[in-house]
C-alpha positions in Angstrom: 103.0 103.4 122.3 99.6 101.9 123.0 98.9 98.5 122.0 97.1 97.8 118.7 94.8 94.5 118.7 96.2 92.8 115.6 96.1 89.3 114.1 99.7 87.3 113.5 100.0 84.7 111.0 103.1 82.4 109.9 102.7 79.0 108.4 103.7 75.7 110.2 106.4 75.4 108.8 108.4 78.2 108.9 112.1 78.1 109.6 112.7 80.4 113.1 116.8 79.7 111.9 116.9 82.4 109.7 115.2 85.8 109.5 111.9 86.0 107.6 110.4 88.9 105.8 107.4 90.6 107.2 104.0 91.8 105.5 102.1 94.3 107.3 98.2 94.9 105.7 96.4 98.0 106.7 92.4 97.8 106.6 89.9 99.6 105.3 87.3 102.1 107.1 84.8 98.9 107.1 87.4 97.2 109.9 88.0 100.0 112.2 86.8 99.4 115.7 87.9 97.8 119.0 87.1 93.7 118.1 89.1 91.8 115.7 86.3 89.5 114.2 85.6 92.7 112.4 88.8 92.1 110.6 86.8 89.3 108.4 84.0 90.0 106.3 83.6 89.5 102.5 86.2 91.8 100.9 88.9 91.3 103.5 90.7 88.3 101.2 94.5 89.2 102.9 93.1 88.6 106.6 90.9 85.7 105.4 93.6 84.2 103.7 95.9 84.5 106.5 92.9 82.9 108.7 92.7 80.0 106.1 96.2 79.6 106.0 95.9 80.4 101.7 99.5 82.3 102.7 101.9 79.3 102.4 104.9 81.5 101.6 107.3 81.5 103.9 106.7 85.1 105.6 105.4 86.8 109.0 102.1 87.8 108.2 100.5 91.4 110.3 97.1 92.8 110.4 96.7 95.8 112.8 93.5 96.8 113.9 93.1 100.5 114.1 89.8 102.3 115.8 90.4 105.0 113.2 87.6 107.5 112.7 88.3 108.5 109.2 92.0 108.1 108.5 94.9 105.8 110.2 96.5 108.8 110.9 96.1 108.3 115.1 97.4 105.3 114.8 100.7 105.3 112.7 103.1 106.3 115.2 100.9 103.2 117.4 101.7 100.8 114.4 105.1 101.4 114.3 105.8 100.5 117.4 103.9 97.3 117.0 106.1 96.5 113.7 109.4 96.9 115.7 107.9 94.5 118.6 107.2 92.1 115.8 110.7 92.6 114.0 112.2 91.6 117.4 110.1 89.2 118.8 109.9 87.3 115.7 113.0 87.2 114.4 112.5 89.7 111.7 114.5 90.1 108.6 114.3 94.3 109.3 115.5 94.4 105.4 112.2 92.9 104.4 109.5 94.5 105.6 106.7 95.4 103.4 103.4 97.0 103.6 100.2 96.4 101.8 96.7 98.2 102.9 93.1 98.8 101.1 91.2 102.0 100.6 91.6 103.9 103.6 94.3 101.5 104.5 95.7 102.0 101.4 95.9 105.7 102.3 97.3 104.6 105.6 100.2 103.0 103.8 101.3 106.2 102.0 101.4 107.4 105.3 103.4 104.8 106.6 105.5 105.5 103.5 106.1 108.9 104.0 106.8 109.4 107.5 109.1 106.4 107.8 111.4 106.9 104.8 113.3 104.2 103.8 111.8 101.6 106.5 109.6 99.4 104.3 111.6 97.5 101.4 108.5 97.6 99.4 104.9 98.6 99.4 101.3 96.9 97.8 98.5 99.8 97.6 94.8 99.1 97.0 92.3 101.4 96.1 93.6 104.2 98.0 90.8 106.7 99.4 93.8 109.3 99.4 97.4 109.1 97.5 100.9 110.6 98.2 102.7 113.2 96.2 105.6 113.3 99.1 108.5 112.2 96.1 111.2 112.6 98.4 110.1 110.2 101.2 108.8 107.7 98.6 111.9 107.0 97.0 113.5 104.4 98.4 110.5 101.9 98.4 109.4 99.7 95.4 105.1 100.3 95.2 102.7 99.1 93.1 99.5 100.4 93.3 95.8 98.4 92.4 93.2 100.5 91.4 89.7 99.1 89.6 88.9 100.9 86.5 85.2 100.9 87.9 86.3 102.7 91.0 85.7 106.5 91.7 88.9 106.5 93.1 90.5 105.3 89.4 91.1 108.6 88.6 92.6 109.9 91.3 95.0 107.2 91.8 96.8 106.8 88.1 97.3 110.1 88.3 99.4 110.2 92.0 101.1 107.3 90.4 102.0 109.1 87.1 103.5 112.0 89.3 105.2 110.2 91.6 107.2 108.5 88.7 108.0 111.1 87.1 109.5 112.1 89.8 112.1 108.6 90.1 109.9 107.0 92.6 110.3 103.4 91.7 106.1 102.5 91.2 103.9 100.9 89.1 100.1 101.0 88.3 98.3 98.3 87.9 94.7 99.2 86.1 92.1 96.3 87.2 89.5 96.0 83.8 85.8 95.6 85.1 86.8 96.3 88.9 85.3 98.3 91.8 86.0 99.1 95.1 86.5 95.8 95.6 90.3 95.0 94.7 91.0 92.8 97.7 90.3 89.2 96.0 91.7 89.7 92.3 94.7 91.5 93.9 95.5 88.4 96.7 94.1 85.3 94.6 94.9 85.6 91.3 98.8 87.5 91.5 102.1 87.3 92.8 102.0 90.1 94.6 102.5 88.3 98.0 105.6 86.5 96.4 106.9 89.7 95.0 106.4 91.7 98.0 108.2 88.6 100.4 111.0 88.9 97.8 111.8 92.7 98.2 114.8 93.8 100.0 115.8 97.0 101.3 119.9 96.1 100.4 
């Protein structure tokens, strides 16, 4: 697989005794290219929070860097092969790998989703630009899925969500009053949803 430029992030300290979950974020069609100081810009709170060092929980933190055109879809098979070089290098709980991404990486995390059934222990979905109605491969992953009510996307995504639960796909919408595009800061400052997602096991 070819090599994805990618920022890595764990805090100081973390204990390299035991196995630590891992949180892969997926960016947005505003972060696509080949340099990764376009990974921080105003609405990319996860990567500027890893940066920071606002992610104190004890966790492996990934951001990929796809050059992406208009989908991640090149690059999933690329990503992962990066994820199982981090699982190994890094002493990887491989139970506890979860995914987050926003807008078209939000999209890119369905993907991830659905062509690696059963991988990820748990998924975080932003403002997808595109949703999943693949059921089957879906349903051994806990999701929950952030979508502002301002966003033309709104729409869109409730109603993926609503299918895929009623088809016993274990997800949840979360309907942000007031929001646009924008999910990225009221989603990674003001929830749990980094907790919740470290906490998720596959077993």
């Amino acid at each position: 697989f070819k090599i994805l430029k990618y920022l890595l992030y764990y805090p100081d300290d973390t204990d390299w005794t035991k196995k630590n979950a891992l949180i892969v974020f997926v960016h947005g069609s505003g972060e696509c290219g080949s340099s990764t100081s376009s990974l921080f810009k105003t609405n990319t709170t996860f990567n500027n929070n890893m940066k920071s060092g606002e992610f104190k929980k004890s966790a492996i933190y990934l951001a990929p860097q796809c050059k992406c055109g208009n989908t991640w879809n090149g690059c999933i098979a690329d990503l992962k092969g990066l994820i199982d070089e981090i699982v190994t290098s890094y002493n990887v709980d491989s139970n506890r790998i979860s995914i987050s991404g926003h807008s078209l990486g939000g999209a890119g995390a369905y993907k991830m989703l659905e062509t690696y059934p059963g991988f990820f222990a748990s998924a975080a979905i932003l403002a997808p630009s595109t949703s999943s109605t693949n059921y089957t491969n879906l349903q051994n992953v806990k999701i929950a899925v952030f979508t502002g009510t301002n966003d033309g996307f709104y729409e869109r995504s409730k109603s993926a969500v609503d299918y895929l639960a009623q088809n016993g796909v274990k997800i949840k919408f979360y309907s942000l009053t007031g929001i646009d595009h924008s999910t990225q800061p009221p989603v990674f400052d003001k929830t749990n949803v980094i907790e919740w997602m470290i906490n998720q096991s596959r077993k």
